[in-house]
N, C-alpha and C positions, 0 to 999 in steps of 0.2 A: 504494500500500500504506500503510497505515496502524501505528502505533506508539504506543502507551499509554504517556503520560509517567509518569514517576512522583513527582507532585506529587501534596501532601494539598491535596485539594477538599472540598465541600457533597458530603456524599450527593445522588447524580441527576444530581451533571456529571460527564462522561465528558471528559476531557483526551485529544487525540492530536496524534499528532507526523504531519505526511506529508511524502511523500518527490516528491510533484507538488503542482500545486497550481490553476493556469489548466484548466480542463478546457471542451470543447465541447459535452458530452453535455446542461450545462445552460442553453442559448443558445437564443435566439431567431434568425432569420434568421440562420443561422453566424456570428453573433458568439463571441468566447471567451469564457466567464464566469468568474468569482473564486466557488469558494466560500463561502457565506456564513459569518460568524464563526461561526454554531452553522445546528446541523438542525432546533431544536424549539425552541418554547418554553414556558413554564407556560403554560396556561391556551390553546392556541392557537385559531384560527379553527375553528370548526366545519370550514367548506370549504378546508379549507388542503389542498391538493393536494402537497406536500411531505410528507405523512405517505409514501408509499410511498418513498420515499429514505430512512427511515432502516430500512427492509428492508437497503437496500447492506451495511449495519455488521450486518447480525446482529442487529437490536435490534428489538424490537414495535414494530408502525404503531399500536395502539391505544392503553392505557392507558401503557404504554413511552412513547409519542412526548410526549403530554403531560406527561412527569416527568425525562423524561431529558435532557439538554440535550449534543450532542457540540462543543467547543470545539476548534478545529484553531489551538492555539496558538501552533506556530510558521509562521502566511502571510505576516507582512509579510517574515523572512527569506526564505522561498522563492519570495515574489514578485519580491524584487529579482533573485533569481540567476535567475529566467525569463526578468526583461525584457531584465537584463546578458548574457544567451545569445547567441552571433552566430544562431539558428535563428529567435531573435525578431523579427517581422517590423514588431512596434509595429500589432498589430491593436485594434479597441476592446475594452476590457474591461467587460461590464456584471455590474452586481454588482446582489443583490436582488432578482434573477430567480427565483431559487429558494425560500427564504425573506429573511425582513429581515436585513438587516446593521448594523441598528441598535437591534435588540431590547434585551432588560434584560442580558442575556449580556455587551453590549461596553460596557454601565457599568462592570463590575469588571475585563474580561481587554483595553478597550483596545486593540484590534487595528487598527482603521482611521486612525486617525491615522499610523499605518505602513505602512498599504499606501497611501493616498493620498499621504504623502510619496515611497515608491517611484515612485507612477506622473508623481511630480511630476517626479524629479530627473529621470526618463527621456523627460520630457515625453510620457507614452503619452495617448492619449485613453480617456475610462472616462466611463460614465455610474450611476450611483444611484436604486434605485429603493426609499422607504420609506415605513414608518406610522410611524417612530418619531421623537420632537421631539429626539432624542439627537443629530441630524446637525447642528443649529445649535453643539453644543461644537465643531464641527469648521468653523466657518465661514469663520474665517484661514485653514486648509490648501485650504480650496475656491477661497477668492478667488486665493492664489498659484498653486492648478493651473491655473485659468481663464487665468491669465497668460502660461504657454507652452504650453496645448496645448487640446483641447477638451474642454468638463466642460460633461452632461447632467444635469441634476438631476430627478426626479419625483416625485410625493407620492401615495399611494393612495388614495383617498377616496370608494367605491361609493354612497354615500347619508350622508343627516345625521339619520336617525329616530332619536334617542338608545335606544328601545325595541328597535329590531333591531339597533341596536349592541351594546348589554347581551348580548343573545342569541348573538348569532352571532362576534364578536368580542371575548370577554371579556378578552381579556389583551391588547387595545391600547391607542393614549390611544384620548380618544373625537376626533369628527370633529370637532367645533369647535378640539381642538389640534391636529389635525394641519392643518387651516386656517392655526391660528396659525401653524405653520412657513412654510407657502406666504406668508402677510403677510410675516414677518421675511424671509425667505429675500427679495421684492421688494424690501423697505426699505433690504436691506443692496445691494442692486444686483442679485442675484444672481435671473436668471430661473429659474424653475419651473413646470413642469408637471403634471398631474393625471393620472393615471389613475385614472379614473371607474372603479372595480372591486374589486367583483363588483356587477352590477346583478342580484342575485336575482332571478328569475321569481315572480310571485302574489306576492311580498313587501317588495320595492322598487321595481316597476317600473310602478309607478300615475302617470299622469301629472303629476300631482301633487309628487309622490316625486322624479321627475326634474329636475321645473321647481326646488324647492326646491333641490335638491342644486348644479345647474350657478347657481344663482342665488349660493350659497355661495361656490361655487366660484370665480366671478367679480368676486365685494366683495372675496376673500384676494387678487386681483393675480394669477392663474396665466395664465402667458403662453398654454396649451393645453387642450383638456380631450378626454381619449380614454376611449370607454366602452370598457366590456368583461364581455360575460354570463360569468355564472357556469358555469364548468364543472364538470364532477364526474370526475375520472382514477378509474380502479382504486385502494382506498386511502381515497381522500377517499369518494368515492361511497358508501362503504356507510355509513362514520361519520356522513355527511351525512343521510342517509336515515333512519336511526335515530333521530337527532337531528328530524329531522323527524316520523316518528312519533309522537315523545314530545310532541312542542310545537305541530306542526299536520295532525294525523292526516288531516284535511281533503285535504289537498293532496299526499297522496302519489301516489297515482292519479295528477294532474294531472302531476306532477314522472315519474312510470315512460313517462307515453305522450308528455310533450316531448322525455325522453333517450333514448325508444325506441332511436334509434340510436348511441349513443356516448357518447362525454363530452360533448361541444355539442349547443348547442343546435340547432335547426334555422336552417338558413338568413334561410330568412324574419324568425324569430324576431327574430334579430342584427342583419337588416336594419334593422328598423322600431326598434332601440332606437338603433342608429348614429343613424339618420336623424334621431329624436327628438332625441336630444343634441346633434345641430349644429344643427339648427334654434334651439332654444337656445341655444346656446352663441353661434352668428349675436348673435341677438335680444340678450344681454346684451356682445356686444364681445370676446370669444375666437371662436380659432378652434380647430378639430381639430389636433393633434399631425401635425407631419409624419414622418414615419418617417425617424430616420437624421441626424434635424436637430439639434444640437449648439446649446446654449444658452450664449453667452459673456457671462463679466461685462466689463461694462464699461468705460473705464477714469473713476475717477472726474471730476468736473470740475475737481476742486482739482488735479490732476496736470497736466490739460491746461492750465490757466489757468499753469502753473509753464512750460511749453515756449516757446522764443523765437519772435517774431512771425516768418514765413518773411522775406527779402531780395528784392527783383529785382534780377538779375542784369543788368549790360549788354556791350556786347561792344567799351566802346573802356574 
């Protein structure tokens, strides 16, 4: 259940209080997920499949989701009293699954340097999935998670065509910054991963298009690189479509008889983009994401170099 704080905001952010917080409904493989800091952002993804979630609140998936931003101000308190639960069993928490948790929203309200310090003191395992460069402010708190417990990091990155950036992603960085994290995020020791997503169909997915991208994606240092075709939920679907009429009337047709069946693409379809990407990805020196595989920082050399040389023991 939710609860309207009663704090003076910006017209368009909606403040609330809740009284949970870890929920499942928005997890991959039964993982738990965390909430993300807000439901929306300005300007978001065309294909943002999160628009139907801010249905849950009572609020418009259309012109509503892009202006509205709902902030669940107090998480990091209620994360602690989850983990602190004897119910809690210390499952992974994946956060960014739903939308970013490092949008423009947690510039001002802050929120994740407190729920990774919670999952730190609790030593829970949580993994990170963003577009936003906002998670390097948090790279101290990453490298001490890293130190007792396991911390995934990932970066979105579907294509580098600055032109279908513009379009379809207007209120993110563009993809050469969100590289740049994947660099930094390497430099400072800390592994990273890719999700290669959304690989657009007729608009990103030219061979060309791909070899470019995982080529990127390989100079930044990303330990993995996992594609992922665009889908269309109830919600995004139609915004997307629209969107598409307006821009490439062309290929509507083409887009009604790929999703004939659902949100996904067809099989085949999926296949042949996987396949492409590791082939690539082969050819340039990464491999595919393993599922479920935990990236740990290292420990520096200067630490180890500080450790005493081992003894042999003898036995007189």
């Amino acid at each position: 259940m939710l609860r309207r704080a009663r704090l003076l905001v910006h017209p368009g952010t909606v403040l609330h209080w809740r009284r949970d917080l870890v929920s499942r409904r928005h997890t991959a493989r039964s993982r738990p997920g965390l909430p993300d800091a807000s439901t929306a952002i300005c300007r978001p993804c065309v294909y943002c499949f999160a628009r139907k979630t801010h249905s849950y609140l009572d609020l418009d998936t259309g012109i509503g989701f892009d202006s509205q931003i709902v902030v669940k101000v107090n998480a990091p308190e209620l994360l602690r009293r989850r983990l602190g639960s004897r119910r809690w069993l210390g499952d992974h928490v994946a956060m960014g699954t739903n939308v970013d948790c490092y949008q423009r929203a947690e510039g001002r309200y802050r929120l994740m340097p407190g729920i990774i310090s919670a999952l730190t003191e609790h030593a829970n395992p949580f993994s990170i999935l963003t577009k936003g460069t906002l998670i390097l402010r948090d790279l101290d708190l990453l490298r001490r998670a890293a130190d007792v417990t396991e911390v995934g990091i990932s970066v979105s990155v579907g294509f580098v065509d600055p032109e279908l950036w513009r379009t379809v992603e207007p209120g993110t960085p563009a993809p050469e910054r969100r590289l740049d994290v994947v660099r930094a995020l390497a430099e400072a020791g800390v592994g990273c991963g890719v999700l290669m997503a959304p690989v657009i169909p007729f608009l990103g997915d030219h061979p060309a298009q791909l070899r470019a991208t995982v080529r990127a994606i390989a100079a930044a240092g990303a330990t993995s690189v996992t594609p992922l075709v665009l889908h269309l939920r109830p919600g995004a679907r139609e915004w997307f479509m629209s969107w598409l009429a307006a821009h490439h009337p062309h290929l509507v047709r083409r887009y009604e008889r790929l999703y004939a069946e659902g949100a996904y693409a067809p099989k085949w379809y999926q296949r042949r983009i996987t396949r492409q990407v590791h082939e690539l990805a082969r050819e340039y020196g990464i491999g595919p994401n393993r599922t479920g595989t935990p990236r740990r920082i290292p420990v520096p050399a200067a630490e180890e170099a500080g450790l005493p040389e081992p003894t042999q023991l003898t036995l007189l």
